[in-house]
Structures are given as C-alpha cells and as structure tokens.
Chimera marker file (.cmm) of the C-alpha trace (Angstrom):
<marker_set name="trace">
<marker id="1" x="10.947" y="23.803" z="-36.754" r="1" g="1" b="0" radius="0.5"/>
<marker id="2" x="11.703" y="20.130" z="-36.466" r="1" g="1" b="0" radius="0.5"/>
<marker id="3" x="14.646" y="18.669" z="-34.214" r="1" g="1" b="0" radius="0.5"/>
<marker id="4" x="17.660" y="17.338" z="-36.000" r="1" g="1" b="0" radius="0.5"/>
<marker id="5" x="19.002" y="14.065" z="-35.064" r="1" g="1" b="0" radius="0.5"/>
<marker id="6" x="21.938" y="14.304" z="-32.235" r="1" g="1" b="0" radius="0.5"/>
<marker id="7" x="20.285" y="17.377" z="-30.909" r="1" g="1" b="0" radius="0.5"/>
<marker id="8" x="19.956" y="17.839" z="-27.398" r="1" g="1" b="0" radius="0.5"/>
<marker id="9" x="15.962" y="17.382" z="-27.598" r="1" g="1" b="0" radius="0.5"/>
<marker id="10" x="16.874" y="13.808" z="-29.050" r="1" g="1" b="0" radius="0.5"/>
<marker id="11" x="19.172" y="13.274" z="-25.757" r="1" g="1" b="0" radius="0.5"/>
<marker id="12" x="16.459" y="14.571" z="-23.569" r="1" g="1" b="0" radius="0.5"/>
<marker id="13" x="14.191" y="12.368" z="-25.345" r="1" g="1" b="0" radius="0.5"/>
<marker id="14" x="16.106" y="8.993" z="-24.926" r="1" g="1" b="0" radius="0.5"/>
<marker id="15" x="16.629" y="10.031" z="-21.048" r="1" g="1" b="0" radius="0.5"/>
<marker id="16" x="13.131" y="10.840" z="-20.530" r="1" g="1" b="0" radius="0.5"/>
<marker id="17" x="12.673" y="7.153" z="-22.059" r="1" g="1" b="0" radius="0.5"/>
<marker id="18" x="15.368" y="5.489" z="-20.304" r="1" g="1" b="0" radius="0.5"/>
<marker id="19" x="14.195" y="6.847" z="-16.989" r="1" g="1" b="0" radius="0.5"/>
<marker id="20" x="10.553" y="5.684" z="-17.629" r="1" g="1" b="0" radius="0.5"/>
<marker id="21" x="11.961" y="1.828" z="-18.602" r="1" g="1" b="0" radius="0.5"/>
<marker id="22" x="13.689" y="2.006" z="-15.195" r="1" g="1" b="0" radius="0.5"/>
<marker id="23" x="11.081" y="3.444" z="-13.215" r="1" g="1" b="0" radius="0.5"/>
<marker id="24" x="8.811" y="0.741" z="-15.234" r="1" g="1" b="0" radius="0.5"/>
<marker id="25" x="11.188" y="-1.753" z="-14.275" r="1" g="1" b="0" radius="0.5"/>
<marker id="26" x="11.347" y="-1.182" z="-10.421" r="1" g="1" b="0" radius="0.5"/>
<marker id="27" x="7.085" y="-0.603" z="-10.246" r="1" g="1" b="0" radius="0.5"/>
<marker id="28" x="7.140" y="-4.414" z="-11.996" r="1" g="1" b="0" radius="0.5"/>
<marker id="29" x="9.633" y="-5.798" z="-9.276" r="1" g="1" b="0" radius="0.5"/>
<marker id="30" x="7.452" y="-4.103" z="-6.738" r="1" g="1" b="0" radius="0.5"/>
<marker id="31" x="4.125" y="-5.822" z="-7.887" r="1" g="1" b="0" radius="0.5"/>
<marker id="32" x="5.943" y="-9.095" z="-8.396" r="1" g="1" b="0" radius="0.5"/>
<marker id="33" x="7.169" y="-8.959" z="-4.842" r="1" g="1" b="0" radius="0.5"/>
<marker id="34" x="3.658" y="-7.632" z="-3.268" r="1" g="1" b="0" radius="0.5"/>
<marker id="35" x="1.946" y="-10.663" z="-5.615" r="1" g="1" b="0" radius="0.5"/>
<marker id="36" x="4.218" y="-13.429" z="-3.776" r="1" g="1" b="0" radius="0.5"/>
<marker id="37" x="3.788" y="-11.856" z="-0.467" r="1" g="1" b="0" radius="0.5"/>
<marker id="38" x="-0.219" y="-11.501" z="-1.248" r="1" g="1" b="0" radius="0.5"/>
<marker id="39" x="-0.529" y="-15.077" z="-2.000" r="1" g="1" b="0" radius="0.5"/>
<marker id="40" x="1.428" y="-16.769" z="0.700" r="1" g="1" b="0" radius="0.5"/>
<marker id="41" x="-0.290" y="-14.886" z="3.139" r="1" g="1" b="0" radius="0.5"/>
<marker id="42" x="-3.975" y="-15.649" z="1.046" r="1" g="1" b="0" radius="0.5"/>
<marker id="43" x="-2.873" y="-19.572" z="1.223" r="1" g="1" b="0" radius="0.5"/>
<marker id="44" x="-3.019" y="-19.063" z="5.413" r="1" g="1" b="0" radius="0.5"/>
<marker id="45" x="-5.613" y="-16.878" z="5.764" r="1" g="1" b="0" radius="0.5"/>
<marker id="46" x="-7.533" y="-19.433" z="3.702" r="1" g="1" b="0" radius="0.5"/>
<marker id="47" x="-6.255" y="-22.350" z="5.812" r="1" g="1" b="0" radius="0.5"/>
<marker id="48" x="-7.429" y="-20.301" z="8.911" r="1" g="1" b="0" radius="0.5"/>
<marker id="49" x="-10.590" y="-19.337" z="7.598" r="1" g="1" b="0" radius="0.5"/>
<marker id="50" x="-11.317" y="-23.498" z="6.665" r="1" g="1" b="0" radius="0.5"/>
<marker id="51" x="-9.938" y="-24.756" z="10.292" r="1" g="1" b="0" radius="0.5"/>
<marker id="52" x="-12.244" y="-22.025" z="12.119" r="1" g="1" b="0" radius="0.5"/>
<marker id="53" x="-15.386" y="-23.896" z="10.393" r="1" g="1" b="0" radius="0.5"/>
<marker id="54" x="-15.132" y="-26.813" z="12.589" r="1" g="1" b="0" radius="0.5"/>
<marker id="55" x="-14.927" y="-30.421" z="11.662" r="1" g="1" b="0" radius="0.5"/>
<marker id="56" x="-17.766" y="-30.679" z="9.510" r="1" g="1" b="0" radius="0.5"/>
<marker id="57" x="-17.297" y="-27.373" z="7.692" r="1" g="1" b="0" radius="0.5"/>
<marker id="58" x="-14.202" y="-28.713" z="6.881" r="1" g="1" b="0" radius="0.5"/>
<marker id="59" x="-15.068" y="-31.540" z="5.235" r="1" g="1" b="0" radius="0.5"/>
<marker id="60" x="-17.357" y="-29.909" z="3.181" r="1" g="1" b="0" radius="0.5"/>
<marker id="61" x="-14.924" y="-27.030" z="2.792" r="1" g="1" b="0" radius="0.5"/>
<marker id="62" x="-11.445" y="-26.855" z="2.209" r="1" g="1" b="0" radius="0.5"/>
<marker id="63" x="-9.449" y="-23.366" z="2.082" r="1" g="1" b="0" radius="0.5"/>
<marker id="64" x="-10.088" y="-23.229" z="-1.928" r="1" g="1" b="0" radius="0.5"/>
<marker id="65" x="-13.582" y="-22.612" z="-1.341" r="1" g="1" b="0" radius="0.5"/>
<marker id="66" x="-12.152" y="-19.229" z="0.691" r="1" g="1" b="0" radius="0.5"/>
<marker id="67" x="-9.869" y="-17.971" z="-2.125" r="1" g="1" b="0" radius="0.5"/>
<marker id="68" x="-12.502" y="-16.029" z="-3.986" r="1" g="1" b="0" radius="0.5"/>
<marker id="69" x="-13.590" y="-14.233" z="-0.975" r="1" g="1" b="0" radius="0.5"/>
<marker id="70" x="-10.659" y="-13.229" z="0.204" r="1" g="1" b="0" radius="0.5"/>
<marker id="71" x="-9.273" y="-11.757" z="-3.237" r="1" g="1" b="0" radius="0.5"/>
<marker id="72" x="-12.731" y="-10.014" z="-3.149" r="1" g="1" b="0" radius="0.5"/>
<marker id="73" x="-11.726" y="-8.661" z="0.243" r="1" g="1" b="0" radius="0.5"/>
<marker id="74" x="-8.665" y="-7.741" z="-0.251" r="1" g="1" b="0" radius="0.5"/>
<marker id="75" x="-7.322" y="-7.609" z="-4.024" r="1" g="1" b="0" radius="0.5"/>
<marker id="76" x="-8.201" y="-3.916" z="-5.994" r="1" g="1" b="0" radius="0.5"/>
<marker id="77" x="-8.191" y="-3.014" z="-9.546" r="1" g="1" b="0" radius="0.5"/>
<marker id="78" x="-6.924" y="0.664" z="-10.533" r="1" g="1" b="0" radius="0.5"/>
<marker id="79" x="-8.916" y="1.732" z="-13.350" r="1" g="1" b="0" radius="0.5"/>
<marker id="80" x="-6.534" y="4.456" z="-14.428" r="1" g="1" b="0" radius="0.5"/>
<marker id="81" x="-3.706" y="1.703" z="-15.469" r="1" g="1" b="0" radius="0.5"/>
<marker id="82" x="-5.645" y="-1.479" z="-15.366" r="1" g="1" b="0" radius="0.5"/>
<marker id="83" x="-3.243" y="-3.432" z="-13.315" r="1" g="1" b="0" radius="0.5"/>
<marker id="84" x="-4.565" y="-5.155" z="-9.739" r="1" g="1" b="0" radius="0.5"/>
<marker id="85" x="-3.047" y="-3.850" z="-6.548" r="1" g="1" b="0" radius="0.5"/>
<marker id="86" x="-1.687" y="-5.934" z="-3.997" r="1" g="1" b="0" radius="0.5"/>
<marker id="87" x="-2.007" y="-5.355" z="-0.329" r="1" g="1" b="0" radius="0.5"/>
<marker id="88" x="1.351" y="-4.194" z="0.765" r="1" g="1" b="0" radius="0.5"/>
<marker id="89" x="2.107" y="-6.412" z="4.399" r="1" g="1" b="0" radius="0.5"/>
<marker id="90" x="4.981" y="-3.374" z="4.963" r="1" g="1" b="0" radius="0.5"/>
<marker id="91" x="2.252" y="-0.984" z="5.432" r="1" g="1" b="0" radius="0.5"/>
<marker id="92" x="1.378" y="0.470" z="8.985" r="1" g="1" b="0" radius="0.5"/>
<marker id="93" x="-1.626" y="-1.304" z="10.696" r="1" g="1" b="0" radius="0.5"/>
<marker id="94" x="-2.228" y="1.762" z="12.866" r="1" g="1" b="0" radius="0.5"/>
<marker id="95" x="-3.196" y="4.188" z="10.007" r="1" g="1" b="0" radius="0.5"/>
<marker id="96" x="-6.713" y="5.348" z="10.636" r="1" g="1" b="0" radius="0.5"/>
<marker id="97" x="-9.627" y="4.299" z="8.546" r="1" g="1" b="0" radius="0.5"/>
<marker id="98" x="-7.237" y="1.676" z="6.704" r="1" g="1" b="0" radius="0.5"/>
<marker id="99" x="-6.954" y="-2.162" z="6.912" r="1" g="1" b="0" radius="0.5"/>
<marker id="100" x="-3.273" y="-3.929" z="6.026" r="1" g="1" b="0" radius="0.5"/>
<marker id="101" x="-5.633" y="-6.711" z="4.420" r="1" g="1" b="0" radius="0.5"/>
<marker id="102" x="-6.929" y="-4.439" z="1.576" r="1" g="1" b="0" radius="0.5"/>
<marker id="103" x="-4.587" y="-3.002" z="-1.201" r="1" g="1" b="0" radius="0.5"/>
<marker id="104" x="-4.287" y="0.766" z="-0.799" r="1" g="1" b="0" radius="0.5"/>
<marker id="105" x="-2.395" y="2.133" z="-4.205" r="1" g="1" b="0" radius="0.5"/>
<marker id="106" x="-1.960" y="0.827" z="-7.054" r="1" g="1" b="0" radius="0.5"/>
<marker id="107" x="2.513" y="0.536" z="-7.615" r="1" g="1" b="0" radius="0.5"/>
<marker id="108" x="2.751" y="1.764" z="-10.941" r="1" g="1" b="0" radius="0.5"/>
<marker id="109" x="0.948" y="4.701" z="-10.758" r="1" g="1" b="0" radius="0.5"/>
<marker id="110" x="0.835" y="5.270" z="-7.873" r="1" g="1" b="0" radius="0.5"/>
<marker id="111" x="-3.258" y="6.123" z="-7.844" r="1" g="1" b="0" radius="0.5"/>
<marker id="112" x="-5.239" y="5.729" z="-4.687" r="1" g="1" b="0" radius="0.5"/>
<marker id="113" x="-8.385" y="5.627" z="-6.483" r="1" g="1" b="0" radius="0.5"/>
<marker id="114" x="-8.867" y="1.927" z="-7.081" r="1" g="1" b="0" radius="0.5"/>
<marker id="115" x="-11.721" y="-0.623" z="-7.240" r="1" g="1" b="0" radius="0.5"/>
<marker id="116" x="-12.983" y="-4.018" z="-6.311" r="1" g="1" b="0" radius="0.5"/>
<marker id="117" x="-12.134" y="-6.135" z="-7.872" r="1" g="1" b="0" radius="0.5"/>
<marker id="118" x="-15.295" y="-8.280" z="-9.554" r="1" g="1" b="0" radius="0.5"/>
<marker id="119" x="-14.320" y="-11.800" z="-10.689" r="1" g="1" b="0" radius="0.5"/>
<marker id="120" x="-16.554" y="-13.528" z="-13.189" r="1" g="1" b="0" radius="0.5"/>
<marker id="121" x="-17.598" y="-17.277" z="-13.197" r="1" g="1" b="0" radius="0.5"/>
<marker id="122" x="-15.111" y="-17.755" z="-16.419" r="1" g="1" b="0" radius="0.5"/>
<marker id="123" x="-12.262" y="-15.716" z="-14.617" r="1" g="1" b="0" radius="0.5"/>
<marker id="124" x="-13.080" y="-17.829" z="-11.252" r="1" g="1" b="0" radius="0.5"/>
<marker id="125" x="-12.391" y="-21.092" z="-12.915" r="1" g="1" b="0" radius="0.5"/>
<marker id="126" x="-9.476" y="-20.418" z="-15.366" r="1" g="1" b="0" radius="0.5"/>
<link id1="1" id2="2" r="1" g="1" b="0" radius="0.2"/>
<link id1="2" id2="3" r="1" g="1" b="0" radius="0.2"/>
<link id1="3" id2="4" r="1" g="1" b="0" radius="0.2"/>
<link id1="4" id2="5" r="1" g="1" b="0" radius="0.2"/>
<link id1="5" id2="6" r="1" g="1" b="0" radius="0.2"/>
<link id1="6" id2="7" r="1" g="1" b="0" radius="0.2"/>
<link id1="7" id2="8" r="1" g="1" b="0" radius="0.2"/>
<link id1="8" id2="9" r="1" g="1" b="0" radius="0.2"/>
<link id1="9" id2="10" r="1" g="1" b="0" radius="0.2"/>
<link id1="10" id2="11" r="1" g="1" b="0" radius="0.2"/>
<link id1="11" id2="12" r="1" g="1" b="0" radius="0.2"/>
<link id1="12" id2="13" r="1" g="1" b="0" radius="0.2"/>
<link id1="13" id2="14" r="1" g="1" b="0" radius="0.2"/>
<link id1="14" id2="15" r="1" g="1" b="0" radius="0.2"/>
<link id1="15" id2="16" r="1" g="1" b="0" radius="0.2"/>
<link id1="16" id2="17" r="1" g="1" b="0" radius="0.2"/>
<link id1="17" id2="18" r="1" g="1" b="0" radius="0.2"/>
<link id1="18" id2="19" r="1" g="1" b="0" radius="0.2"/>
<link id1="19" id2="20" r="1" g="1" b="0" radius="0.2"/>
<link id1="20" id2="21" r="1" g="1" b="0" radius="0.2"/>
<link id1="21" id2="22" r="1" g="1" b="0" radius="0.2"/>
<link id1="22" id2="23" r="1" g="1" b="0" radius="0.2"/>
<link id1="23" id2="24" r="1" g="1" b="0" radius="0.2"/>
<link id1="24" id2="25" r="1" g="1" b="0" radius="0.2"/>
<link id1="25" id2="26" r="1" g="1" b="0" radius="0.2"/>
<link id1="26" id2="27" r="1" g="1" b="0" radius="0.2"/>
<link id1="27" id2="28" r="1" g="1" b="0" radius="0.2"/>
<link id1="28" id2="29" r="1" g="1" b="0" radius="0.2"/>
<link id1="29" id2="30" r="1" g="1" b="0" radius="0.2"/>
<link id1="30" id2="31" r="1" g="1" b="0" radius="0.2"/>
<link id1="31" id2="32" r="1" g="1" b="0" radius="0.2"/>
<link id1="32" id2="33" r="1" g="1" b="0" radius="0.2"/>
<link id1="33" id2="34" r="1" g="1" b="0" radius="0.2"/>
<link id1="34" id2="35" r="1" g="1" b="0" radius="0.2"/>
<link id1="35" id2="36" r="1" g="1" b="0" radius="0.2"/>
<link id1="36" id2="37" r="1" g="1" b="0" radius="0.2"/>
<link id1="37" id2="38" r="1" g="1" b="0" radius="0.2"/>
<link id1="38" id2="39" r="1" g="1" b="0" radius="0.2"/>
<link id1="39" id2="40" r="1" g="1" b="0" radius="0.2"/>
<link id1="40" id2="41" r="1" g="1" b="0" radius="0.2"/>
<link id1="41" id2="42" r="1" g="1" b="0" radius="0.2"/>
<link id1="42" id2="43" r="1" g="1" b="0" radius="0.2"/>
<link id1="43" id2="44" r="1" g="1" b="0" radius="0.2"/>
<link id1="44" id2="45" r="1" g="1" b="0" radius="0.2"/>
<link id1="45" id2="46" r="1" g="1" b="0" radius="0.2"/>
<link id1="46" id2="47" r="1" g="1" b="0" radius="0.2"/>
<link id1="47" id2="48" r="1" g="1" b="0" radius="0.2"/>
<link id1="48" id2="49" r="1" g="1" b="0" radius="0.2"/>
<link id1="49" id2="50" r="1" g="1" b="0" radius="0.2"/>
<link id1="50" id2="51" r="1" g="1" b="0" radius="0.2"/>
<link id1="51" id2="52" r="1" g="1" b="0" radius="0.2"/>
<link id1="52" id2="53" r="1" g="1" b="0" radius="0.2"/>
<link id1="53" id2="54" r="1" g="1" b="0" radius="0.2"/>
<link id1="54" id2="55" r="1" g="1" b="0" radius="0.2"/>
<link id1="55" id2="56" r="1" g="1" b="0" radius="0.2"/>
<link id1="56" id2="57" r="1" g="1" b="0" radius="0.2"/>
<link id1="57" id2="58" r="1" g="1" b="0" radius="0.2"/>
<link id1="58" id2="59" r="1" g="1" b="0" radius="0.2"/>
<link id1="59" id2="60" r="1" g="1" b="0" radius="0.2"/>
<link id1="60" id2="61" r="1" g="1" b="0" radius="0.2"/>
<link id1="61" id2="62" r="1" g="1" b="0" radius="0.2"/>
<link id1="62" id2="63" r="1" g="1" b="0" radius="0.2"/>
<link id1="63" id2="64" r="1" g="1" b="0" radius="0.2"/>
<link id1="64" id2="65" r="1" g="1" b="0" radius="0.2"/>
<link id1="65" id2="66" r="1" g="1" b="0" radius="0.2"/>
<link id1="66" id2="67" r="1" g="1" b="0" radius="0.2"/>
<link id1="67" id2="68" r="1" g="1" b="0" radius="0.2"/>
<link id1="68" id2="69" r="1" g="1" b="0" radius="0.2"/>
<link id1="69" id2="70" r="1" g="1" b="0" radius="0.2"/>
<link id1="70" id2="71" r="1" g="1" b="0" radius="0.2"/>
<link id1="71" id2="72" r="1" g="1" b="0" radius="0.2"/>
<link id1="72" id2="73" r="1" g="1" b="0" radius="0.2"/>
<link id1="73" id2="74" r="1" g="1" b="0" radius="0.2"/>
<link id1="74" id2="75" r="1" g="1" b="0" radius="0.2"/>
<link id1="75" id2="76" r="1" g="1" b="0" radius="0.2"/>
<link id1="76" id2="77" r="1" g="1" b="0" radius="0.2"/>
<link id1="77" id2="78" r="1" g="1" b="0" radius="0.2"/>
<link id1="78" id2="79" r="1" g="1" b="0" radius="0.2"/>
<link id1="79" id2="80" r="1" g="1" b="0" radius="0.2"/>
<link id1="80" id2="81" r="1" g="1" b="0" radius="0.2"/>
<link id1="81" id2="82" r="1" g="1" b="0" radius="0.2"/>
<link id1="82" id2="83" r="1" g="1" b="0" radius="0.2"/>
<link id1="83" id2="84" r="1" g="1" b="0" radius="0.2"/>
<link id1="84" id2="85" r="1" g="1" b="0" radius="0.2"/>
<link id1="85" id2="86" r="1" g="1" b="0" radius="0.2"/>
<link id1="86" id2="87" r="1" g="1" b="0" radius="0.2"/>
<link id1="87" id2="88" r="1" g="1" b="0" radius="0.2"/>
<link id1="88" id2="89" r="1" g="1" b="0" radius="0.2"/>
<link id1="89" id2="90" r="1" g="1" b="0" radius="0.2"/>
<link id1="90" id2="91" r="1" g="1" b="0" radius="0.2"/>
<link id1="91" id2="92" r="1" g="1" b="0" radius="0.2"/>
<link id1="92" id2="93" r="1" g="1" b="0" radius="0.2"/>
<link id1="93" id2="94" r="1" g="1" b="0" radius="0.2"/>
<link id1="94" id2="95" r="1" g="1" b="0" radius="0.2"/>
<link id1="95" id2="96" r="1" g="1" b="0" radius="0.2"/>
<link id1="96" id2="97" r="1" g="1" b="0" radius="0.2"/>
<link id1="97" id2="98" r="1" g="1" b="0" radius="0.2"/>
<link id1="98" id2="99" r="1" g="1" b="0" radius="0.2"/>
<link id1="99" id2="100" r="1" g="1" b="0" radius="0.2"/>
<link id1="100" id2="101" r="1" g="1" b="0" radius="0.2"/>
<link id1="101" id2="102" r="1" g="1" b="0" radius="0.2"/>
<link id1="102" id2="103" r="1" g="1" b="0" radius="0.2"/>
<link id1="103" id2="104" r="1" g="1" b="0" radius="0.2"/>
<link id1="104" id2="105" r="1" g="1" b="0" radius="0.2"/>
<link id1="105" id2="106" r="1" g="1" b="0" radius="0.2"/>
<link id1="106" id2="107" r="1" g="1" b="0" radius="0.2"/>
<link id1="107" id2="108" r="1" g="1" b="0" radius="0.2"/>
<link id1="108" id2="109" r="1" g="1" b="0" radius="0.2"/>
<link id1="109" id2="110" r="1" g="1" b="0" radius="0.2"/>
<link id1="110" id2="111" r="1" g="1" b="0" radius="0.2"/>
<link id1="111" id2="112" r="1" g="1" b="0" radius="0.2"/>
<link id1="112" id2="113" r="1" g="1" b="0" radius="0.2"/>
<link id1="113" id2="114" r="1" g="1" b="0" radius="0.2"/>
<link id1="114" id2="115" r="1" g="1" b="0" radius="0.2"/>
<link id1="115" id2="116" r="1" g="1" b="0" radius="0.2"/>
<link id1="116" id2="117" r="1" g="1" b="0" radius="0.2"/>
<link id1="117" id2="118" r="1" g="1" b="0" radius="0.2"/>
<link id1="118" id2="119" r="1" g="1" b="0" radius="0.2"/>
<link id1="119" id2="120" r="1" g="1" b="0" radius="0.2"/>
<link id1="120" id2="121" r="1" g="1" b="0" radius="0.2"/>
<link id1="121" id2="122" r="1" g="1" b="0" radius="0.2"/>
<link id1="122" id2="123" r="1" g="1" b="0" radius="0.2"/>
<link id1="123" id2="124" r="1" g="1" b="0" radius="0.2"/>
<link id1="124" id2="125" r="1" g="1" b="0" radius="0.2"/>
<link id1="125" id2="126" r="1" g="1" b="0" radius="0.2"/>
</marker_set>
C-alpha cells in the first residue's frame, strides 16, 4: 500500500531529510575548519622542519619540499565516504597510542577506520 501525499510518512520523510542537510551542513563546517587549522599549522611545521636542516639544507630546501611528507604523515583518507580527514589540534595529546599530528576520524561519518593517504606524481603537482 503506497503513501499518499500529506501523509505523515511524507512528513517523516522531509524531517528525516532536513535533519540529514543539517547534520551534512555542520560535518562540512567542521572539515572546513579542521582544513584551515591543518594547513596553518602544516605551513610551520614545514618552516621548522626546513630551518632544522641547517644552512645548506636550506638552500637546497625550502619548506615546500616538506609538504608532501607531512600530509603523508599526518593527512588520512576514509574509504567508507571518500573524504580526507584532518587532524583535529582540539584533540587530547595524552590519549594513549595516539598522536595529535595524525587525523583520527573521519567528520562526516564519523569512521575510525581510515587510511593513508597515497599521493600520486600528477596529484603532487596539480
């Protein structure tokens, strides 16, 4: 027996929709917010990692060469949704067994099983 329209399955429907959008919504603004956090702190980690080389390393290195590395390090891919995972700098440092450097979850759904992520020579240089 199909639902007619303006029956309370169609209301249920458009809530169960309208609360997904939102919750959609707020996991975006989260991952936007990690993202800008994530690369201001990559742009000094980078500068530290190019100033602890020493003069000459230096000049043959700037912090650009140290970007791939450290997204290696510390960026994650969650195969369930496909979207990378941030680090999050709000987590605790003293859980056991984790590092605040490395991304934990992935913020949209909320999976723990994630990935390295693996950048290819074409993705490296776009």
């Amino acid at each position: 027996m199909g639902s007619r329209p303006g029956t309370l399955r169609d209301a249920r429907a458009l809530a169960d929709l309208e609360y997904g959008a939102s919750r959609d919504e707020e996991a975006r603004r989260r991952q936007e917010e990690l993202r800008a956090a994530y690369l201001d702190w990559r742009a000094e980690e980078a500068r530290r990692l190019a100033r602890a080389q020493g003069i000459t390393g230096r000049l043959r290195n700037g912090p650009e060469s140290f970007l791939d590395e450290i997204d290696g390090r510390a960026l994650r891919r969650c195969p369930r949704c496909d979207e990378i995972a941030y680090p999050d700098p709000e987590r605790p440092g003293y859980e056991r067994g984790s590092r605040r450097d490395v991304a934990d979850r992935c913020h949209f759904c909320d999976s723990r099983n994630l990935v390295e992520v693996i950048l290819s020579l074409t993705e490296r240089r776009a």
